[in-house]
C-alpha positions as CSV (number, residue, x, y, z in Angstrom):
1,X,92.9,18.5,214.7
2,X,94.9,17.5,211.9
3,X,94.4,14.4,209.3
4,X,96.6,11.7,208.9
5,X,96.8,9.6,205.9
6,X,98.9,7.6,203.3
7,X,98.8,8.6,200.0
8,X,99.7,4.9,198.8
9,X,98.1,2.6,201.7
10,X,99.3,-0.4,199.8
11,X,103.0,-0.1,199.3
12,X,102.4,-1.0,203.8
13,X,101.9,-4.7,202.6
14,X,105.9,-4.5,202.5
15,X,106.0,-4.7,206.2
16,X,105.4,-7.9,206.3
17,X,108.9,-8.1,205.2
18,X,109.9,-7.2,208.1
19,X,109.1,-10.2,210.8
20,X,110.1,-12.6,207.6
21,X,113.7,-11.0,207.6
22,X,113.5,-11.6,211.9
23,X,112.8,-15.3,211.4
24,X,115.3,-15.4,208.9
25,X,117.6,-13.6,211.3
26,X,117.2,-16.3,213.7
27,X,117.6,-19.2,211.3
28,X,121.1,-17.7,210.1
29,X,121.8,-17.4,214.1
30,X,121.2,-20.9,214.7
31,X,122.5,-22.4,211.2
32,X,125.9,-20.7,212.2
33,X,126.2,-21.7,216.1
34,X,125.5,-25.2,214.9
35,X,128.6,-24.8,212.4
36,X,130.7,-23.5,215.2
37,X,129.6,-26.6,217.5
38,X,131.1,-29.1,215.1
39,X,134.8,-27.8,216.0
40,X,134.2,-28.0,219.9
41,X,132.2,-26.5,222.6
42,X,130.4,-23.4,221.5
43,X,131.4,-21.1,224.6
44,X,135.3,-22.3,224.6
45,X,135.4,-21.4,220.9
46,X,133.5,-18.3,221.8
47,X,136.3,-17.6,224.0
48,X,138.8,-18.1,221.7
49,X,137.2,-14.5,219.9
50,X,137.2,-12.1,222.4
51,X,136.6,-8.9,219.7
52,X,133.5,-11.0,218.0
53,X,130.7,-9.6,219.6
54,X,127.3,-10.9,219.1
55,X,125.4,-7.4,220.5
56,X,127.1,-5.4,217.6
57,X,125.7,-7.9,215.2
58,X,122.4,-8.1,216.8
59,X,122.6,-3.7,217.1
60,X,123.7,-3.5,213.3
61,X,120.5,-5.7,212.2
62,X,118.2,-4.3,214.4
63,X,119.1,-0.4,213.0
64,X,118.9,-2.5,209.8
65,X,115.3,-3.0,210.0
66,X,114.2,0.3,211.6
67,X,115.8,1.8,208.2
68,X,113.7,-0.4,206.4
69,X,110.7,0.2,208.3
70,X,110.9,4.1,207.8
71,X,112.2,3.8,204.3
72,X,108.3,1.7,203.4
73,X,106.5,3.9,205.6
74,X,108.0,7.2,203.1
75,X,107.1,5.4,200.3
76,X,103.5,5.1,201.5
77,X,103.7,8.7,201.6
78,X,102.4,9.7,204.9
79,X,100.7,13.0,204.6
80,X,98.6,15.2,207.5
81,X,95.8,17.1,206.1
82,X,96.2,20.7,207.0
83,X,92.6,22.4,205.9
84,X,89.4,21.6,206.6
85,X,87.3,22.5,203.5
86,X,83.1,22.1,202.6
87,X,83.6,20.4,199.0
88,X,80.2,20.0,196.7
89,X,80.8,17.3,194.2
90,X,77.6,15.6,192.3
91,X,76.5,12.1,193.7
92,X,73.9,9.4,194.6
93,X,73.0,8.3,198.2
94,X,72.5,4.7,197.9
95,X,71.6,2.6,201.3
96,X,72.4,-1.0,201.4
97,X,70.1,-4.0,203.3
98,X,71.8,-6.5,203.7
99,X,70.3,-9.8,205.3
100,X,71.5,-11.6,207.8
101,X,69.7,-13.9,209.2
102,X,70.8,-17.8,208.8
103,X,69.6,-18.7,206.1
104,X,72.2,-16.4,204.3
105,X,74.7,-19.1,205.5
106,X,73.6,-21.6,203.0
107,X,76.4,-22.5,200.4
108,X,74.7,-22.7,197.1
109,X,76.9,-20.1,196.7
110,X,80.1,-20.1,197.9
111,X,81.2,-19.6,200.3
112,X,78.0,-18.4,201.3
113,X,75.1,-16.3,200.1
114,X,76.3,-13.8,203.4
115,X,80.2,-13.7,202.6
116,X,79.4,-13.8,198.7
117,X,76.9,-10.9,199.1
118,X,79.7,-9.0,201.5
119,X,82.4,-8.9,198.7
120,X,79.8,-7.7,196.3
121,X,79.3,-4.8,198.5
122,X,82.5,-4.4,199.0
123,X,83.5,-4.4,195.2
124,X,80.3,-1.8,195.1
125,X,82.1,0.3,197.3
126,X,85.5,0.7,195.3
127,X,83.9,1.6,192.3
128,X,81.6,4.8,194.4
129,X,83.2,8.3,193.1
130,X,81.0,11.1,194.1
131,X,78.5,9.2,196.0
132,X,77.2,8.6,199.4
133,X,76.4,4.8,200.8
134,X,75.1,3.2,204.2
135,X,74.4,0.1,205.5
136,X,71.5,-1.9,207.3
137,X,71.4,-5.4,208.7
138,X,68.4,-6.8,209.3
139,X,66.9,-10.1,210.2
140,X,63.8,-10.3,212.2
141,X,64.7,-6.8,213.1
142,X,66.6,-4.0,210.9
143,X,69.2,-2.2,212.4
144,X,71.5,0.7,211.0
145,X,75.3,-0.1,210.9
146,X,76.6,2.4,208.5
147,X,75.0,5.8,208.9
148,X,75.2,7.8,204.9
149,X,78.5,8.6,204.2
150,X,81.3,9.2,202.3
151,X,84.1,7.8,204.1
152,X,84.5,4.7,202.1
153,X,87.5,3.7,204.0
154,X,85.1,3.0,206.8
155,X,82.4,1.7,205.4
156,X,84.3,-1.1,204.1
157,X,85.6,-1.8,207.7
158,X,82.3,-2.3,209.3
159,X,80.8,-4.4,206.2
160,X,83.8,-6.7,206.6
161,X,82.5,-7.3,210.7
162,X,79.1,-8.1,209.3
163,X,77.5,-11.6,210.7
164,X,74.7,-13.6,211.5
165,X,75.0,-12.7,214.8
166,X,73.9,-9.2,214.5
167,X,70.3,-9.4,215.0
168,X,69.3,-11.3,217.8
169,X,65.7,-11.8,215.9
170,X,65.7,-14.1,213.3
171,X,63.4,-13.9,209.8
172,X,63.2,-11.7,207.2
173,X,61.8,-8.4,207.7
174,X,62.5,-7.2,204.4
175,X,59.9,-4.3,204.8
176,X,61.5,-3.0,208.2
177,X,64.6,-3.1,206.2
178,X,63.0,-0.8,204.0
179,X,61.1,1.5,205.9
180,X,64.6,2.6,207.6
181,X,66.5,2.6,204.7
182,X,64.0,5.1,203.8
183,X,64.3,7.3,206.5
184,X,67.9,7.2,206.8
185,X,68.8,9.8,203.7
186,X,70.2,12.8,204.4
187,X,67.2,15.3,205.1
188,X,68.6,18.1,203.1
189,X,69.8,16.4,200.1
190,X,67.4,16.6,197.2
191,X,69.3,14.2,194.4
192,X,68.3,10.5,193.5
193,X,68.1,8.2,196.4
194,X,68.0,4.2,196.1
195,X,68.1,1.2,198.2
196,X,69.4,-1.8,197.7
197,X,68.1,-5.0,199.3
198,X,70.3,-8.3,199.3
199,X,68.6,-10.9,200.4
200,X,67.3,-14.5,200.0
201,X,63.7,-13.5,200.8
202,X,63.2,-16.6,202.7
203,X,60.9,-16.7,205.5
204,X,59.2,-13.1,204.1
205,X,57.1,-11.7,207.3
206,X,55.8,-7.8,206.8
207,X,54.7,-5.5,204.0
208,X,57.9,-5.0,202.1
209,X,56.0,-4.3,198.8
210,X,54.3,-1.7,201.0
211,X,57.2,-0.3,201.9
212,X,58.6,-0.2,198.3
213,X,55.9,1.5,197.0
214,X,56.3,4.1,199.9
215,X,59.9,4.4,199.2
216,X,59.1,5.0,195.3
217,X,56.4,7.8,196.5
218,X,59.6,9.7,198.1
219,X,61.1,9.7,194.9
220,X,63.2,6.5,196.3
221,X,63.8,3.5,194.2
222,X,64.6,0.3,195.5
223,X,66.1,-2.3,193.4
224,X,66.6,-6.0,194.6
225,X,69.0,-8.8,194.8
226,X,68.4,-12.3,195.3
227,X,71.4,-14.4,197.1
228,X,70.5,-18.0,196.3
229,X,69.8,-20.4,193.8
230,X,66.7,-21.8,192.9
231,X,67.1,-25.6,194.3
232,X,68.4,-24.3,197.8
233,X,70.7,-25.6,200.0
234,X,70.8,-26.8,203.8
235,X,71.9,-24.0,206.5
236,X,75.3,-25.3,208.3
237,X,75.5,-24.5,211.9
238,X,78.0,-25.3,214.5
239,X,77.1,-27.2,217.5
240,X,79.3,-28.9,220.0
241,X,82.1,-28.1,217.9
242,X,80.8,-29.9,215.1
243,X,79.7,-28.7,211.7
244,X,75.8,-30.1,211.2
245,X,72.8,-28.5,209.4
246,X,69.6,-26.9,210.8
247,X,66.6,-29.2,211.3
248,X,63.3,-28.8,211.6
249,X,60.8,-30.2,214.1
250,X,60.6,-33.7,212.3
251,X,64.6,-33.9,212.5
252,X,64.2,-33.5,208.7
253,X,67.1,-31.0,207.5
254,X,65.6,-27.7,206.4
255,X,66.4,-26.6,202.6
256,X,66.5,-22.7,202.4
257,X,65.7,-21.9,199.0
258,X,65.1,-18.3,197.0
259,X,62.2,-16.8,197.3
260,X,62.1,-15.1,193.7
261,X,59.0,-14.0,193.2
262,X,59.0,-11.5,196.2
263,X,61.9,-10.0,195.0
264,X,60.6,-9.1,191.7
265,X,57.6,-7.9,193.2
266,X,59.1,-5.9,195.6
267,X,61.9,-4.1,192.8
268,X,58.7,-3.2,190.7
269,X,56.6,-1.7,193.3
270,X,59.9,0.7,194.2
271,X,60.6,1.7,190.1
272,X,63.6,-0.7,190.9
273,X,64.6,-4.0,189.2
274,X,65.1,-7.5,190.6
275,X,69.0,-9.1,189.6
276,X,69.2,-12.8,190.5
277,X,72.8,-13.8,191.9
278,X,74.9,-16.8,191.4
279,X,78.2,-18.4,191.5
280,X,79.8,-16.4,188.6
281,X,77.8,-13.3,188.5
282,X,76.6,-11.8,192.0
283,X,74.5,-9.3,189.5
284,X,75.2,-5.7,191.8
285,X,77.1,-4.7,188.7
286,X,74.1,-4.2,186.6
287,X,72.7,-2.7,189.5
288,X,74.9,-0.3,190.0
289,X,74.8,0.3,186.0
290,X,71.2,1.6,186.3
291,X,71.6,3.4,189.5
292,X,74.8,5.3,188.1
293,X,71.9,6.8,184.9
294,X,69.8,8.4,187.9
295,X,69.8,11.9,188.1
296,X,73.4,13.5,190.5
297,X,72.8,16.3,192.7
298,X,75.6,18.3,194.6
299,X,76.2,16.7,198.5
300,X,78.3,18.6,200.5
301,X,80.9,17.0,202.6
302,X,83.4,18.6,205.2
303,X,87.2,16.9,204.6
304,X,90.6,17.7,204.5
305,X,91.2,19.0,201.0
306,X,94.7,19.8,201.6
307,X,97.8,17.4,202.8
308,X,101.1,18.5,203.8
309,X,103.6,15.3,202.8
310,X,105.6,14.3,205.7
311,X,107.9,11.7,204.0
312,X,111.2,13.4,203.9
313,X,111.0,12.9,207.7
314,X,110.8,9.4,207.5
315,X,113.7,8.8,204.3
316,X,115.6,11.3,207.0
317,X,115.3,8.6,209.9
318,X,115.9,5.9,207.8
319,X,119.2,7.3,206.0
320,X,119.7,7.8,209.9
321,X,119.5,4.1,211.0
322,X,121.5,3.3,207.9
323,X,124.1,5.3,208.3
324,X,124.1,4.2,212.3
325,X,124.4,0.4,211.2
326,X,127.3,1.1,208.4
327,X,129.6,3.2,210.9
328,X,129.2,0.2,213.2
329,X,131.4,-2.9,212.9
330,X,130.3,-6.1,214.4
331,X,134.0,-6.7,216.3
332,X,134.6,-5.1,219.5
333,X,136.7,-2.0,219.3
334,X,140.1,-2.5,220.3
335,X,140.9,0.6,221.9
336,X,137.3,0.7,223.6
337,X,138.1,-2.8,224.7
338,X,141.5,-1.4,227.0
339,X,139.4,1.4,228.7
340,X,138.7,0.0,232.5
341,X,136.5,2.8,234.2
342,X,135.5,1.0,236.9
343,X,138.8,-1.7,237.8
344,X,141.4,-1.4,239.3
345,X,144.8,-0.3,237.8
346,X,146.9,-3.1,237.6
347,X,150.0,-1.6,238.0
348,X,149.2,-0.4,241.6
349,X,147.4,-3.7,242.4
């Protein structure tokens, strides 16, 4: 089963061109029928140009756009990958925790400690070469949502679908987290391995300094970031449609606030190190600095190591719906316009 790709995903922003040259269609449409009504009725002065017709003009714009659309889609270069190949290139497995539960919903940094911590990852991600990264969510519970990989492409995808909502238990099992981040490494691969665990360490319930120093004895180190600022901030929540802030029993609103000193506990029992994050610096940048001097190891990976570019087919169809919207004109043809295939002949009539 064949691969296909585009070699230049980005130059596909132009299609949004295309519905804005629709509406803009439609506004010419409208503009001129409103020009036309000032002289009289619009369907009497219609009349009045029996070889104008609107389909041809409507035809012409329509193979227009399909010339367009073909001619961005080539310059995307759409390729199919013909050959599967095992490729060895020297890497890292890193696996991601990522909390959360609600208190990552608190705004003392914005937008949130949850969506702040998400672009981080994401930014992570892009800057991955060689390496191998997964994801876990975990509140009360911990749950894998990106197996170890190197597909990027969809790791990204399912980060970007990450919420609160996840994990139906809520808390902080940090060492759950842990304990299958460390199991989830590739079996067979023998290079450095760390975890990294992005949380606000709020509501801390099991042995996750156990777990680090578990992790650590498997030649795993885990390194730690804290999403929150010292003072805290309330946890918004939506109820009834309305935007209010969790309370606790006493109807006193609840200020989640960083719990530091686990974090740094936890990064040193796992040969790690604890970043603090805020709202210029979300700090997975000096992670990743210290986790990129770790020892690489070959991982292999099956992909397609070899695409066949299918973009002359695609300037071919759209030279095609060019050339199809030049050769027509948008009055009726005369001589077409004589041909009666079905009347009568008025001569014998």
């Amino acid at each position: 089963m064949n691969s296909f790709r585009f070699a230049h995903p980005e130059y596909l922003y132009l299609l949004i061109l295309i519905p804005l040259l629709v509406l803009g269609y439609w506004i010419l449409i409208g503009y001129n029928k409103r020009r036309v009504e000032k002289f009289g009725n619009y369907q009497f002065i219609q009349a009045l140009m029996p070889n104008k017709s609107s389909f041809r003009k409507g035809l012409i714009f329509a193979l227009s756009l399909l010339a367009a659309v073909f001619l961005i889609f080539a310059i995307a270069q759409p390729q199919f990958g013909s050959k599967m190949r095992k490729i060895k290139k020297k890497g890292i497995q890193i696996m991601v925790a990522l909390d959360v539960s609600n208190s990552m919903l608190a705004e003392d940094i914005k937008p949130s400690r949850l969506e702040r911590a998400k672009m981080a990852v994401s930014k992570l991600t892009d800057k991955l070469n060689n390496d191998q990264i997964g994801l876990i969510v975990f509140g009360g519970q911990a749950y894998t949502q990106i197996p170890i990989t190197s597909d990027y492409a969809s790791a990204k995808m399912f980060l970007s679908s990450v919420n609160t909502q996840m994990v139906p238990v809520q808390g902080t099992a940090i060492g759950s987290a842990i304990e299958l981040a460390t199991k989830s490494f590739s079996p067979d691969y023998t290079g450095s391995k760390a975890i990294i665990v992005i949380t606000d360490g709020e509501n801390h319930e099991d042995d996750a300094i156990g777990a680090a120093t578990t992790a650590k004895e498997q030649g795993i180190k885990v390194f730690t970031l804290g999403m929150g600022l010292p003072q805290g901030a309330p946890v918004p929540v939506i109820r009834n449609q309305q935007r209010t802030f969790i309370k606790d029993k006493s109807g006193k609103t609840v200020i989640s606030k960083l719990n530091e000193n686990m974090l740094k506990k936890i990064a040193q029992a796992g040969s790690g190190s604890y970043v603090r994050a805020n709202n210029t610096n979300i700090g997975l940048n000096a992670i990743f600095s210290e986790i990129n001097k770790m020892d690489k190891k070959a991982i292999s990976t099956r992909q397609y190591a070899e695409y066949d570019d299918q973009f002359p087919y695609f300037i071919g169809a759209s030279l095609l719906f060019f050339a199809l919207s030049m050769m027509l004109i948008e009055r009726k043809n005369k001589w077409l316009a004589r041909v009666n295939i079905f009347g009568k002949d008025k001569k014998h009539a």
